[in-house]
C-alpha positions in Angstrom: 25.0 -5.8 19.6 26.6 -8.2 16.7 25.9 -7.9 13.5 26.8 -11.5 12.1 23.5 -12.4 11.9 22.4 -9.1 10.2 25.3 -9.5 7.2 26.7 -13.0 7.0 25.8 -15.7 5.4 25.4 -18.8 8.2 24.9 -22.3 8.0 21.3 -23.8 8.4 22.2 -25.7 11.3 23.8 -22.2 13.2 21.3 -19.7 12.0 18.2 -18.9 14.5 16.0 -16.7 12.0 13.5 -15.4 15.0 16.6 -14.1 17.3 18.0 -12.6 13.5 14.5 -11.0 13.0 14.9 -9.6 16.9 18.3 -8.6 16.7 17.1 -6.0 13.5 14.2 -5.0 14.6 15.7 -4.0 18.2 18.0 -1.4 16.4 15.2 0.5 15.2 17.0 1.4 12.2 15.2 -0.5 9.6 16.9 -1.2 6.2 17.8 2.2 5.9 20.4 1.0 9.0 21.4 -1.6 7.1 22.6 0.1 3.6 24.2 3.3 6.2 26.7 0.2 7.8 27.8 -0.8 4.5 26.4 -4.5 4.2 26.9 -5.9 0.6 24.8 -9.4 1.7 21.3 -9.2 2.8 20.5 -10.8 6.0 19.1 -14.4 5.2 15.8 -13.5 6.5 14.8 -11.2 3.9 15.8 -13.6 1.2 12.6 -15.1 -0.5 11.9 -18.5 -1.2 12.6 -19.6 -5.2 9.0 -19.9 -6.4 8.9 -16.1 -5.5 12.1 -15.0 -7.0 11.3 -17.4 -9.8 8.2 -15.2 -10.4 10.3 -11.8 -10.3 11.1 -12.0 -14.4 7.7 -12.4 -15.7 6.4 -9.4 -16.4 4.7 -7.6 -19.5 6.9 -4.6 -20.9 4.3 -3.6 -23.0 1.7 -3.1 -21.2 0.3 -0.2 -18.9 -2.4 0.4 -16.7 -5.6 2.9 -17.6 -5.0 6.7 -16.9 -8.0 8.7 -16.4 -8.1 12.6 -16.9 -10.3 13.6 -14.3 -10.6 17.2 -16.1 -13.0 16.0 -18.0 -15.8 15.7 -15.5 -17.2 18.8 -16.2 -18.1 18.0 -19.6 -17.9 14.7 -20.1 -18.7 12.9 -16.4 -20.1 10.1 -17.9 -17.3 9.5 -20.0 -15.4 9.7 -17.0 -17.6 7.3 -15.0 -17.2 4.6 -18.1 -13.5 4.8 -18.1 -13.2 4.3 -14.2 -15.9 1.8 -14.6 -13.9 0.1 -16.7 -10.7 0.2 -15.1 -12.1 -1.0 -11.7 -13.5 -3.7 -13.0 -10.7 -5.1 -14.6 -7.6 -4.3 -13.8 -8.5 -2.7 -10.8 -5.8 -0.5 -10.7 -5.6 2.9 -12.6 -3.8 6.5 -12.4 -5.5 9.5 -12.8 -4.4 13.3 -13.9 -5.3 16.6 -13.7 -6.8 15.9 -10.3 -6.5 18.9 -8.9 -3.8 18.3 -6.2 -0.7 21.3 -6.7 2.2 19.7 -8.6 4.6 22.0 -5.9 2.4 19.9 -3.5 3.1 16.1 -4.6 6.7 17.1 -4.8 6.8 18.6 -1.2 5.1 15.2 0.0 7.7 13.0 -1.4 10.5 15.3 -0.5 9.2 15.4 3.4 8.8 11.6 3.9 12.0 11.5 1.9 13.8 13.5 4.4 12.3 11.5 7.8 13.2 8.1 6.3 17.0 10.4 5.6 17.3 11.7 8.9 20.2 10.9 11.7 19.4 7.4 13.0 18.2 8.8 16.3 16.0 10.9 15.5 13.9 8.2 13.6 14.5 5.5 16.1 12.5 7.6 18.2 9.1 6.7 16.2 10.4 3.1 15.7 7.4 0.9 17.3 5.5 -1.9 16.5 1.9 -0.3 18.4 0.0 2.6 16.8 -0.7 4.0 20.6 -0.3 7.7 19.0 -1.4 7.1 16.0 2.2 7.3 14.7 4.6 4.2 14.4 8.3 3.8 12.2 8.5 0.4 11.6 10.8 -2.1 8.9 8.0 -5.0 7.4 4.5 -4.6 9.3 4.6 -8.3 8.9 8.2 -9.0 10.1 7.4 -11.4 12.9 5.1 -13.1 10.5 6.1 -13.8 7.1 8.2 -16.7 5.5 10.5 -13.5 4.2 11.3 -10.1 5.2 10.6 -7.4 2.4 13.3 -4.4 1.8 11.7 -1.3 3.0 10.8 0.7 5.5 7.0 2.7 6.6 6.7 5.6 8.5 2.4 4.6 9.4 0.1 7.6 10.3 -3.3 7.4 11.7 -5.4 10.2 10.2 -9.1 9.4 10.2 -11.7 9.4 12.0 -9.2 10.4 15.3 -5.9 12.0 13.7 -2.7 11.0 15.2 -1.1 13.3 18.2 -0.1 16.6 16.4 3.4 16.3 17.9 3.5 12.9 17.7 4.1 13.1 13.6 7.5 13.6 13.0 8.8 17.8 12.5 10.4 17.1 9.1 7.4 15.9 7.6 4.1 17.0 9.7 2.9 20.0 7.8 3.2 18.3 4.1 1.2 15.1 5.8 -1.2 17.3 7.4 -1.7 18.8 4.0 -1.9 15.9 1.8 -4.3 14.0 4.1 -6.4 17.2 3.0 -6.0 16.6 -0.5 -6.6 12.9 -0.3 -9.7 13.5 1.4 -11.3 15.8 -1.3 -10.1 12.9 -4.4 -10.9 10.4 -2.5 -14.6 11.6 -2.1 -14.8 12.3 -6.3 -13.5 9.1 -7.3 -15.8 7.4 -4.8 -18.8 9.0 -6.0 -17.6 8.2 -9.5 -16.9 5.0 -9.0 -20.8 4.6 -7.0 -22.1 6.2 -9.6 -20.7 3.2 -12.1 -22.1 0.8 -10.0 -25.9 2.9 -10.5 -25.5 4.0 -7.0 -26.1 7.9 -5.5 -22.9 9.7 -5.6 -23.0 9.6 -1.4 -23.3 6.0 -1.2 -19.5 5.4 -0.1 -18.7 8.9 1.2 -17.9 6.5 4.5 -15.2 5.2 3.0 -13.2 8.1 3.5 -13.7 8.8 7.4 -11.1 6.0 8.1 -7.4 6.9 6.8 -4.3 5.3 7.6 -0.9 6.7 5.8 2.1 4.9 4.9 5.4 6.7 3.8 7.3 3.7 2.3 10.9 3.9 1.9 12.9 1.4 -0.5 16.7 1.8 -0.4 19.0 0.3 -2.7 19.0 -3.6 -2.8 22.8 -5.0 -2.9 20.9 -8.6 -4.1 18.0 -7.6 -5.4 17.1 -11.0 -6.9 16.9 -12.2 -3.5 14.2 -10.5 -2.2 11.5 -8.2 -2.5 10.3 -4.5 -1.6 7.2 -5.3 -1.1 5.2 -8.9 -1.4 2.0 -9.5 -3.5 -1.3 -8.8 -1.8 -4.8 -6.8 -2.3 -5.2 -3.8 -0.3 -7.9 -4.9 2.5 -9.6 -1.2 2.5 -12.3 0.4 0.1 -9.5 2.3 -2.4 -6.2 3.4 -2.0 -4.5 6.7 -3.0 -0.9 6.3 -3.8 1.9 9.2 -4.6 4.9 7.6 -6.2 7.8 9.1 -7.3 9.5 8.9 -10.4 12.3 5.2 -9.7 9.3 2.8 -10.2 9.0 -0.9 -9.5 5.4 -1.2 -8.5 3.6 -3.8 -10.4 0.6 -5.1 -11.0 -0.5 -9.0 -11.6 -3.5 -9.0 -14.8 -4.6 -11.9 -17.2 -1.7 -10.9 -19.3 0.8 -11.2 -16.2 2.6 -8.3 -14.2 2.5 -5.1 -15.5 4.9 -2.3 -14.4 3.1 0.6 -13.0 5.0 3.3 -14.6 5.5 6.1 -13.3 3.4 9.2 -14.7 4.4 12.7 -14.1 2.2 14.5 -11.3 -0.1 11.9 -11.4 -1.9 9.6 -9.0 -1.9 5.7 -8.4 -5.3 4.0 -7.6 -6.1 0.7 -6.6 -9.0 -1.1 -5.3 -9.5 -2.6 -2.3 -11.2 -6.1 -1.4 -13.9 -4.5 0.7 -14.6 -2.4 -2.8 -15.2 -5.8 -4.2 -16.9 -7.3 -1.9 -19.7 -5.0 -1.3 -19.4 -4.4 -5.0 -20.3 -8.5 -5.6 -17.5 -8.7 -7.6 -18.2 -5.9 -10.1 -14.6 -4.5 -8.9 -11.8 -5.7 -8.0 -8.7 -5.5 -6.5 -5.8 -6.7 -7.8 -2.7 -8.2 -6.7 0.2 -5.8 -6.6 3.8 -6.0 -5.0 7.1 -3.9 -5.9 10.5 -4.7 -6.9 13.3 -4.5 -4.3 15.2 -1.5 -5.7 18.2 -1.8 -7.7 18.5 1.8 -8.5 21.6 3.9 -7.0 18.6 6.2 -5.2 15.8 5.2 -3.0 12.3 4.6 -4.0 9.6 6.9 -2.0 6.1 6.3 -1.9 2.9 7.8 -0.2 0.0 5.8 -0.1 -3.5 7.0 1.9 -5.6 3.7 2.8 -9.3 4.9 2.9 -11.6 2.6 5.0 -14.6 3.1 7.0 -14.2 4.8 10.2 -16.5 2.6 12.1 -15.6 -0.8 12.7 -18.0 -2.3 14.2 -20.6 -2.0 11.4 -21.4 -4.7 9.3 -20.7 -5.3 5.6 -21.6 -7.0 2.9 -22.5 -7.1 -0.8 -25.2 -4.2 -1.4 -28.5 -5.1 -2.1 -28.7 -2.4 -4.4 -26.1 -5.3 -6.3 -27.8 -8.7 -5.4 -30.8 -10.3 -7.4 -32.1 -14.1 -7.8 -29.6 -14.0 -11.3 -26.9 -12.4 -9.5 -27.3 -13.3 -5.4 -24.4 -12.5 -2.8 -21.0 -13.8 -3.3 -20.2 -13.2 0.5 -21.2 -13.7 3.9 -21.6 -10.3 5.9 -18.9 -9.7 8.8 -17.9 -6.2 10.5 -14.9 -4.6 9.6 -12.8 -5.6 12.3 -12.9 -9.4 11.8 -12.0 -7.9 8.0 -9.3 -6.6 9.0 -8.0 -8.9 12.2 -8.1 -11.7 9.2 -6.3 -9.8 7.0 -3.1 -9.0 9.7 -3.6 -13.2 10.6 -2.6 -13.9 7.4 0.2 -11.5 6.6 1.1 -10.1 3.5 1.5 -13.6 1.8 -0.7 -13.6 -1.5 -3.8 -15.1 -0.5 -6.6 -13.4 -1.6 -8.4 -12.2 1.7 -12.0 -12.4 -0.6 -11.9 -16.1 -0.1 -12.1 -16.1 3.7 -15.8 -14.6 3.5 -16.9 -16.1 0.4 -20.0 -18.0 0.5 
């Protein structure tokens, strides 16, 4: 296959993004494939338009998000509850500590999806597919065929709730630390989400649902050669009820907040939470999810990330805002709609930074 469209420069009138989009995305290699053949030029379809890149610089250094020490439950839960509270409805992004999860544990996960996104081209071309038929898909930009830019990364994407992915369908090199994690994830997920009903006056079990449906991302983000040309990741909300994310220690995540975009710094052994526009939907607006979007890296290492989506398992039911959280003074923001046309709207529109709350607005 050539490469000139994947790391030259060509004229407007000669360049024919769609068959340059093709071209990558038939060698299964992702980005990763990219940096291994020595390119020192992105490909022009993963450079972003200016009023992105324009965007890239304005961020506040001073700033960081809420942490939470969740070891203060015991004695101080509604402390706790006040703090999360607080965070979701604001920023609606936080980290939290002392969680519980094994330190040795976080840094088995990151080493694991470290080492399938590292492995001999073949063995991850194997996974490379654009269909979650297994439950188990390696793909470069979920959005590739669909957005104005391609982002620099790659996902390994997991299925794991409420049907798991084929056992040997996850990859060897990283099955047992995902099958472990998802584990973890589960019992977090379920405090924080009776932590965060609770803030909202709800039982504790009012969103245990949420964390039936899982979907797992293993994001990889090599070194950029431009990386004031594109972007790891664009700016969007999460479309799910909260997200649980792993990151490791190179950065770049950032939020947007009335004061701008905030780096989400890295904190040892901790956890990155964020959430999602169902949360804030059914919530009627008493949380909210945020916009969020990471750097393309410029660091001489890659950028690994773990990030558990938790959703409701059944999509067919129908939500809403609660009623529990309507009232003549405060009635329902949004129409009600299952959460398949959620998320079939959300995949319409790509990862482009509209906020997907404005589609069911009333």
């Amino acid at each position: 296959m050539s490469t000139t469209p994947l790391s030259s420069p060509l004229s407007a009138a000669s360049y024919d993004r769609i068959e340059a989009v093709k071209q990558f995305d038939n060698t299964k290699l992702g980005v990763k494939g990219l940096i291994d053949s020595g390119i020192k030029t992105i490909p022009s379809f993963f450079v972003h338009p200016p009023e992105t890149l324009s965007d890239l610089n304005s961020r506040s250094q001073s700033l960081n998000i809420p942490t939470v020490d969740l070891s203060a439950i015991s004695s101080s839960r509604s402390a706790v509850i006040h703090q999360l509270h607080h965070a979701a409805s604001t920023v609606g992004f936080f980290q939290v500590t002392n969680h519980g999860v094994p330190p040795e544990l976080l840094r088995r996960t990151i080493a694991a999806m470290k080492a399938f996104h590292e492995q001999p081209p073949e063995q991850r071309s194997k996974v490379y597919r654009r269909e979650m038929g297994t439950g188990v898909s390696y793909i470069s930009n979920v959005d590739l065929f669909q957005s104005k830019a391609a982002s620099w990364r790659d996902t390994l994407q997991i299925r794991l709730g409420p049907v798991t992915a084929d056992r040997e369908e996850v990859p060897e090199v990283c099955r047992e630390q995902v099958l472990e994690w998802d584990r973890e994830v589960v019992r977090v997920g379920e405090v924080l989400l009776g932590l965060l009903s609770e803030g909202l006056g709800l039982s504790a079990e009012r969103f245990r649902e949420f964390v039936e449906g899982r979907v797992l991302v293993g994001h990889y983000y090599p070194f950029c050669p431009q990386p004031d040309l594109t972007v790891g990741l664009n700016s969007h909300a999460d479309p799910g009820a909260l997200t649980v994310l792993l990151q490791d220690h190179v950065g770049g995540l950032q939020v947007r907040t009335e004061d701008g975009w905030v780096d989400v710094k890295p904190v040892p052994d901790a956890l990155v939470i964020n959430i999602g526009d169902l949360l804030q939907i059914i919530s009627n607006d008493e949380y909210k999810s945020a916009d969020h979007r990471v750097l393309a890296n410029s660091s001489g290492e890659p950028r690994v990330s773990v990030a558990v989506f938790l959703n409701p398992s059944n999509r067919e039911k129908t939500f809403g805002p609660l009623p529990e959280l309507t009232s003549t003074e405060k009635p329902a923001l949004y129409r009600n709609f299952t959460f398949n046309e959620f998320l079939t709207r959300f995949f319409k529109k790509g990862l482009d930074g509209k906020t997907l709350t404005n589609f069911f607005r009333l």
